[in-house]
C-alpha positions as CSV (number, residue, x, y, z in Angstrom):
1,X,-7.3,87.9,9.6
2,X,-8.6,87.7,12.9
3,X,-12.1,86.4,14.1
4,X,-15.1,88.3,13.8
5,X,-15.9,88.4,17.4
6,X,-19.7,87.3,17.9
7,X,-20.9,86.5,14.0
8,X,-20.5,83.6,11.6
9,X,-19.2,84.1,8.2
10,X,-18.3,82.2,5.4
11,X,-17.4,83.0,1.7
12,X,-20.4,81.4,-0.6
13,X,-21.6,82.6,-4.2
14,X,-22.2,86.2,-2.4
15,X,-19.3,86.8,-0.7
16,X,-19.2,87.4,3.2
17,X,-22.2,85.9,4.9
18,X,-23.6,85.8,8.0
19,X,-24.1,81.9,9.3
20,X,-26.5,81.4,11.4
21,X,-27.6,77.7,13.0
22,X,-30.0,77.6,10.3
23,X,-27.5,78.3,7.8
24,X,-25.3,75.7,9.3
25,X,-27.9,73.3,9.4
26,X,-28.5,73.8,5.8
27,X,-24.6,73.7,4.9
28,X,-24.2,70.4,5.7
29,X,-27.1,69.0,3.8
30,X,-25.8,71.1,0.8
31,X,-22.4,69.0,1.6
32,X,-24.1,65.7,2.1
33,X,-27.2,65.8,-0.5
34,X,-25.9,64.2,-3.3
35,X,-24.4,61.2,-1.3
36,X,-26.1,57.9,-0.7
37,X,-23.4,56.5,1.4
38,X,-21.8,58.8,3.7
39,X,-19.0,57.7,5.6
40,X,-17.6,59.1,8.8
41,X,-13.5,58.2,9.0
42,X,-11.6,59.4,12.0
43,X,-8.1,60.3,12.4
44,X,-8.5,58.5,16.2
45,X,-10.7,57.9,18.8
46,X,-11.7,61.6,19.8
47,X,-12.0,62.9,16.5
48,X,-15.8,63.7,16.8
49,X,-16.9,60.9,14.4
50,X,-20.2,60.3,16.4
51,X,-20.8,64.0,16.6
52,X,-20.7,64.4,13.2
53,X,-23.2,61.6,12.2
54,X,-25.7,63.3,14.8
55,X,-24.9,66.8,13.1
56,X,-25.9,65.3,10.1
57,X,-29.3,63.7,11.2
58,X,-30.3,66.8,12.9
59,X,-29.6,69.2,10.2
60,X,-32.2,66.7,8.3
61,X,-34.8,67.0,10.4
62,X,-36.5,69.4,8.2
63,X,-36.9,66.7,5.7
64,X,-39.4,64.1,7.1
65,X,-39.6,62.1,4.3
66,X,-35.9,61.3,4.0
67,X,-35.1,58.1,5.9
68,X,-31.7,57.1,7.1
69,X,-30.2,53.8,7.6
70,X,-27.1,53.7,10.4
71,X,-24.0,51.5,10.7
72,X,-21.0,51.4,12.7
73,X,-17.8,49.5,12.5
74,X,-17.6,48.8,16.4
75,X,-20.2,49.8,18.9
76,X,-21.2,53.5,19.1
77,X,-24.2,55.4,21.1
78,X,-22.9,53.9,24.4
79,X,-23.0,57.0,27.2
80,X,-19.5,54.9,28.4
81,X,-16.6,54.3,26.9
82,X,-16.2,50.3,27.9
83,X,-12.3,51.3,27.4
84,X,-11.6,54.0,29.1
85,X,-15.0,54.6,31.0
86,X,-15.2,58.2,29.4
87,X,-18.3,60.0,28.3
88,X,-19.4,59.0,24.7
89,X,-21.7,61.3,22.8
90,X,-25.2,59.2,22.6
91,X,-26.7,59.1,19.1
92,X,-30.2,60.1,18.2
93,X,-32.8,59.4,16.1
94,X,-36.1,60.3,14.5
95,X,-38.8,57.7,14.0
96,X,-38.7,55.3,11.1
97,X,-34.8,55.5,10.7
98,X,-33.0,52.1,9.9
99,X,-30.1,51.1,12.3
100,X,-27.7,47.9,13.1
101,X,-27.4,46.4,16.6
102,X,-26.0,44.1,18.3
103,X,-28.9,41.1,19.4
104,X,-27.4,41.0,23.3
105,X,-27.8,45.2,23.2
106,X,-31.6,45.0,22.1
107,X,-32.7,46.7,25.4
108,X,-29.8,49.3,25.3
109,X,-31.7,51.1,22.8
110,X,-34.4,53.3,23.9
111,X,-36.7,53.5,21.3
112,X,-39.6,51.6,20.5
113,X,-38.2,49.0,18.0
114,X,-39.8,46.7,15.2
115,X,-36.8,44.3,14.5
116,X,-36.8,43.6,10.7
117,X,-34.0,41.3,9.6
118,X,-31.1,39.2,11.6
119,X,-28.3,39.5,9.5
120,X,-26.5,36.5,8.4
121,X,-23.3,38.0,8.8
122,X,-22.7,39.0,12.1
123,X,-20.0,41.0,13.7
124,X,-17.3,40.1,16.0
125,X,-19.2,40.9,19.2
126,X,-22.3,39.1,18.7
127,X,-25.2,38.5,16.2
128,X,-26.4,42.0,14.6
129,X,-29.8,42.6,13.9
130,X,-31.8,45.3,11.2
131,X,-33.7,47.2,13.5
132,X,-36.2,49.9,12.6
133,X,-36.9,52.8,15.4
134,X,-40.9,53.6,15.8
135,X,-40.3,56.8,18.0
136,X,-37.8,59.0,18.6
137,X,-34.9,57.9,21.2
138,X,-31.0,57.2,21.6
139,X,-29.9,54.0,20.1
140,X,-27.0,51.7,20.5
141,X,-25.2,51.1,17.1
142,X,-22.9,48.1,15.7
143,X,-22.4,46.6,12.5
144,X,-20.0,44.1,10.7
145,X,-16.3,44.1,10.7
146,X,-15.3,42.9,7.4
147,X,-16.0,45.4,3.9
148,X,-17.4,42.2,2.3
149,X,-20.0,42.2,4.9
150,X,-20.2,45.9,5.6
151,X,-21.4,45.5,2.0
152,X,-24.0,43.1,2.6
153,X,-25.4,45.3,5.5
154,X,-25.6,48.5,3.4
155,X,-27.6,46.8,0.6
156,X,-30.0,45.3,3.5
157,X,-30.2,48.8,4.7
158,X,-31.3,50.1,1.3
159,X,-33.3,46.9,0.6
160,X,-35.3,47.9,3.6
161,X,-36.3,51.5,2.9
162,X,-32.8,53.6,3.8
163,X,-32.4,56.5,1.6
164,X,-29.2,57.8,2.5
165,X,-26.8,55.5,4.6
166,X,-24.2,56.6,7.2
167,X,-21.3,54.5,8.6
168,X,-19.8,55.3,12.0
169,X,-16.7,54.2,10.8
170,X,-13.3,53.7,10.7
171,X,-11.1,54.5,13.9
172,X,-7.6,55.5,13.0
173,X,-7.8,56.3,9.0
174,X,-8.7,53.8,7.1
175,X,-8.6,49.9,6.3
176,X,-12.8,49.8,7.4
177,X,-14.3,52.8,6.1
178,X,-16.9,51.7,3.1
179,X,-14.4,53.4,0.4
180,X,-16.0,51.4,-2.7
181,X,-19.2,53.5,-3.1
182,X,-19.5,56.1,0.1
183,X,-18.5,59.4,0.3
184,X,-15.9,60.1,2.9
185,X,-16.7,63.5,6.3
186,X,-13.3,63.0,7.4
187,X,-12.5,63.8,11.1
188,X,-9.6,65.0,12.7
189,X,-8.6,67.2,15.9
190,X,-4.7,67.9,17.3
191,X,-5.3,66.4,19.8
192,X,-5.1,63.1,17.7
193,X,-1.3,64.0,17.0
194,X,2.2,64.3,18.9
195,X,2.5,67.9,17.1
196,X,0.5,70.3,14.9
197,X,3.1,69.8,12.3
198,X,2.0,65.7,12.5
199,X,-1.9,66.5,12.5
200,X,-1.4,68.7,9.5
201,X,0.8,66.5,7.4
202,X,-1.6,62.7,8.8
203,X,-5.0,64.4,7.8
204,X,-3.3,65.8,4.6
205,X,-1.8,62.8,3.8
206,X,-5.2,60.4,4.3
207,X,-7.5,63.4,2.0
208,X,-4.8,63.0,-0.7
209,X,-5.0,58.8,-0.9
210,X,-9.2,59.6,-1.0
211,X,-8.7,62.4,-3.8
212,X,-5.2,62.9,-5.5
213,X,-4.1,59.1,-6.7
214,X,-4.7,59.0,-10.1
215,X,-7.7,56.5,-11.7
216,X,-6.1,54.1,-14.1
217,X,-7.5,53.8,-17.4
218,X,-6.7,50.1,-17.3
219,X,-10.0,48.7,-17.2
220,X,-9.3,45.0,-16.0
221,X,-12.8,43.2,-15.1
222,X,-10.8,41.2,-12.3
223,X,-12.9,39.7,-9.3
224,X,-10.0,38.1,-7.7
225,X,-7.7,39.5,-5.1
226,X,-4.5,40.1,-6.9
227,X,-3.3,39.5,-10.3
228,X,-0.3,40.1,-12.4
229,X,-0.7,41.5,-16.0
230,X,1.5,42.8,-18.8
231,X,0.1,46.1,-20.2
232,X,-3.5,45.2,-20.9
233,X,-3.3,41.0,-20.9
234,X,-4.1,39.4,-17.5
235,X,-1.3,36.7,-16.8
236,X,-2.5,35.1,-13.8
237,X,-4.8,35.8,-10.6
238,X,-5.1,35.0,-7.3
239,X,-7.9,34.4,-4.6
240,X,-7.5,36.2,-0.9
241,X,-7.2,32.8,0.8
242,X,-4.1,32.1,-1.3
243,X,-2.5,35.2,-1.0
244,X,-3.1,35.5,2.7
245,X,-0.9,32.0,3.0
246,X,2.5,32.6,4.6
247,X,4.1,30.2,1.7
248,X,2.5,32.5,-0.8
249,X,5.7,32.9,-3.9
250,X,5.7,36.9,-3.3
251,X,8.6,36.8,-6.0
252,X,6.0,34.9,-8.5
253,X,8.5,32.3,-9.9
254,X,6.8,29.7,-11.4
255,X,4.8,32.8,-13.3
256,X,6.1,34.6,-16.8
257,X,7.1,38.4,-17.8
258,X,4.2,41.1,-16.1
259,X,4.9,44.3,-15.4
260,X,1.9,45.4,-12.8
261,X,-0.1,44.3,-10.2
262,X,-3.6,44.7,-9.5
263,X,-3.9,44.5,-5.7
264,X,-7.2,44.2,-3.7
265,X,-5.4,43.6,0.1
266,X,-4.0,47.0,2.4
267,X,-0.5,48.2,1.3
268,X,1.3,47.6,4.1
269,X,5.5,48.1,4.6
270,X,5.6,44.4,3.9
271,X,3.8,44.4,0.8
272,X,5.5,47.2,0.0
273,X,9.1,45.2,0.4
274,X,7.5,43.0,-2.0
275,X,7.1,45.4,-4.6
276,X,10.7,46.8,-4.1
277,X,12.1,43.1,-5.2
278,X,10.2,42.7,-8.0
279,X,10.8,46.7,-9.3
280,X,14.4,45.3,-9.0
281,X,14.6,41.7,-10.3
282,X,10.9,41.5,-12.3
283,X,11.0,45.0,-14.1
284,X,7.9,45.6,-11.6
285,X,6.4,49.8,-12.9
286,X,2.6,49.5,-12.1
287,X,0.3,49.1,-9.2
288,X,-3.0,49.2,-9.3
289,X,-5.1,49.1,-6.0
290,X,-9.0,49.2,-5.5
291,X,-8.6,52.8,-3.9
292,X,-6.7,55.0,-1.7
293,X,-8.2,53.5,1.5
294,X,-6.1,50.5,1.3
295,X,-3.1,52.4,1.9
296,X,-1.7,51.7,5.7
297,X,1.7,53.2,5.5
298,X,3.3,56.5,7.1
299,X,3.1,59.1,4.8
300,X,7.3,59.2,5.1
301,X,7.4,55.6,3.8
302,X,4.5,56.3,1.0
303,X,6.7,59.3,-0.4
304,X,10.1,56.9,0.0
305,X,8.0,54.1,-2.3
306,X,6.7,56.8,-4.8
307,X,10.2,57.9,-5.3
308,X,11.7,54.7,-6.7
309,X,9.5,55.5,-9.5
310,X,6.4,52.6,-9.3
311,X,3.8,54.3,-10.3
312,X,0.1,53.8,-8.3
313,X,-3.6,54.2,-9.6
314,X,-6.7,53.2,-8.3
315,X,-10.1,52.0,-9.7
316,X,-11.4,54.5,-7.8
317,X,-11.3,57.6,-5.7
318,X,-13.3,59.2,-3.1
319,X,-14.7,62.7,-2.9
320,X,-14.1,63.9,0.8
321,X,-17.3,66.1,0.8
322,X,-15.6,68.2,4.4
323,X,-12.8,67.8,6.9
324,X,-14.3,68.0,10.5
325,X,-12.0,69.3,13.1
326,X,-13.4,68.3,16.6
327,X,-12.0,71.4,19.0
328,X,-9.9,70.5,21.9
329,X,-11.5,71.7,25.2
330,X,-7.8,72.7,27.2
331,X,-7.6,76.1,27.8
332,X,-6.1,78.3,25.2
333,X,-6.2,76.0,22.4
334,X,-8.6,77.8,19.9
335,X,-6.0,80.2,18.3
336,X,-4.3,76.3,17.9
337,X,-7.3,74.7,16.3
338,X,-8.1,77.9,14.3
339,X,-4.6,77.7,12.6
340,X,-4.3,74.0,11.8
341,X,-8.4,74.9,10.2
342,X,-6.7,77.3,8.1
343,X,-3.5,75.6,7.5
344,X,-5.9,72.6,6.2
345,X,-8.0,75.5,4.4
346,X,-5.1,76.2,2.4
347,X,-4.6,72.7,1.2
348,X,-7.6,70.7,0.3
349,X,-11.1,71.6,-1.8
350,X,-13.5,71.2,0.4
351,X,-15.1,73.0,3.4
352,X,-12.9,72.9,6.5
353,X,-15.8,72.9,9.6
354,X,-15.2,72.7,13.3
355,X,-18.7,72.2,14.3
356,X,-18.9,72.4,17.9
357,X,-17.5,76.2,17.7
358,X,-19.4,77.2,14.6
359,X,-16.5,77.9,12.5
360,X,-15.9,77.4,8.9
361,X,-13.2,77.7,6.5
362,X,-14.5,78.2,2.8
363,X,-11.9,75.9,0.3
364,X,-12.7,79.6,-2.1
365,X,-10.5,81.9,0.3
366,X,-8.0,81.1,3.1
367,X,-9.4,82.9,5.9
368,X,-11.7,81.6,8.1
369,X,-14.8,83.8,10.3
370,X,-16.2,82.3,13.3
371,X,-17.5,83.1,16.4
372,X,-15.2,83.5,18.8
373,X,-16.2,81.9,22.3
């Protein structure tokens, strides 16, 4: 079905509807209300990560006594990329919201600032500091780059006053985003990808390891970074600085009969070489990882794993509350964006949004309607 050309329409509760920014505005806080933590994970650098947090503050702005608390897992607000000396959107906020900086970027922000805490853990470019804003202004944003301390930050964040917390975070999929507790606005665009056929089956791939992974019902209260267990009895555990040795025994010789592994660390292709010896020689059928966010294989190596017949749970899963796809700006590629939005559409349960061009696809009926530019 073609576009509608200059209206906005999505399928809701009373069928075709006209969207207006408004309506938009009050979309995305329908999407993002129930979620404390929010995380934004993109599919690479350009996938409109930091346009998406700002989306989100903005379309909050009718709520003034909401208060935010901001995180990043790098450095984001910058006008500069330091990289590649592009332009960066700039983030901004309302008075009173929380945010993380770095201590040698104090000035870099422009608001007035009260600093509240130094963090004890800082990040790898410096010390990072709890900063709240007292006006309106862009800000420069950082944060830790470890989940243990990423943690940390989010409790001071919500110690402090932060009602709802969002993470600028993860570039390229995965390993950083705060997967334990936050909700998951994944990001994507072609332009991330060799081919459409790539960007369709990459952003597929990552919303199934967030959603589709079934929860085990194995309810081991294990702290430590991996363990081995036989049905329901623990036989042995490890700590992360063990595991992380290079003489570590991945064939577990010295330890008796198990047949699955709780595993905290990424599954990597080495780890998963691991697992392949033992499903041969130690009668290896179970793993069991914290959640789907830990996964850091190709999706053509993931299916090759899962057809040797281990099978995979998670403690938990993640509820991917949209899929943003940030429109490429070459000429003639909306009719691309537009399909991969409705080849996505098809495929997951959960709005499909490219914001900049005001076009939705509802997860309740393939086609899309959009404003066509």
């Amino acid at each position: 079905m073609p576009l509608n050309e200059g209206a906005l329409f999505y399928f809701g509760g009373e069928g075709l509807k006209r969207l207006s920014k408004i309506e938009m505005d009050a979309l995305l806080r329908e999407i993002t209300s129930t979620s404390n933590v929010l995380s934004m994970v993109g599919m690479c650098k350009n996938a409109g990560k930091t346009t998406i947090l700002n989306a989100v503050l903005n379309s909050y702005e009718v709520i003034d006594s909401l208060r935010f608390g901001l995180v990043s897992i790098g450095l984001d607000g910058e006008k500069h990329d330091r990289a590649t000396n592009g332009t960066k959107p700039e983030i901004y906020v309302r008075e009173n919201t929380l945010f993380i900086t770095l201590a040698r970027m104090w000035r870099e922000s422009d608001v007035s600032k009260e600093l509240v805490d130094i963090l004890p853990s800082g990040g790898a470019l410096g010390s990072l500091l709890l900063v709240r804003a007292k006006s309106d202004g862009k800000i420069q944003l950082s944060g830790p780059s470890s989940r243990a301390a990423l943690q940390e930050t989010i409790q001071h964040l919500q110690r402090n006053g932060a009602d709802k917390i969002l993470i600028d975070g993860s570039i390229h999929r995965r390993v950083l985003g705060y997967a334990e507790q936050g909700d998951i606005l994944l990001c994507t665009a072609l332009s991330c990808f060799r081919s459409s056929h790539n960007a369709l089956r990459e952003t597929l791939f990552l919303y199934y390891l967030y959603t589709k992974l079934p929860l085990t019902s194995l309810h081991h209260e294990v702290f430590s970074h991996l363990a081995v267990f036989d049905h329901t009895k623990i036989i042995q555990t490890w700590q992360a600085e063990e595991v992380r040795k290079e003489t570590f025994d991945w064939q577990f010789s010295s330890t008796s009969n198990f047949n699955g592994i709780l595993y905290r660390g990424a599954v990597t292709t080495r780890f998963l070489t691991h697992l392949l010896w033992l499903q041969k020689h130690r009668s290896l059928r179970i793993l069991i990882i914290a959640d789907g966010s830990r996964v850091v294989v190709s999706p053509t190596n993931w299916s090759d794993f899962l057809a040797l017949g281990i099978e995979v749970y998670v403690q938990k899963s993640n509820d991917v509350k949209a899929i943003f796809v940030n429109h490429a700006r070459e000429a003639n590629s909306a009719d691309a964006d537009f399909e991969f939005m409705q080849q996505l559409a098809d495929r997951v349960q959960c709005p499909v949004i490219d914001w900049k061009e005001e076009l939705v696809c509802s997860q309740k009926k393939i086609e899309c309607y959009g404003k066509k530019k």
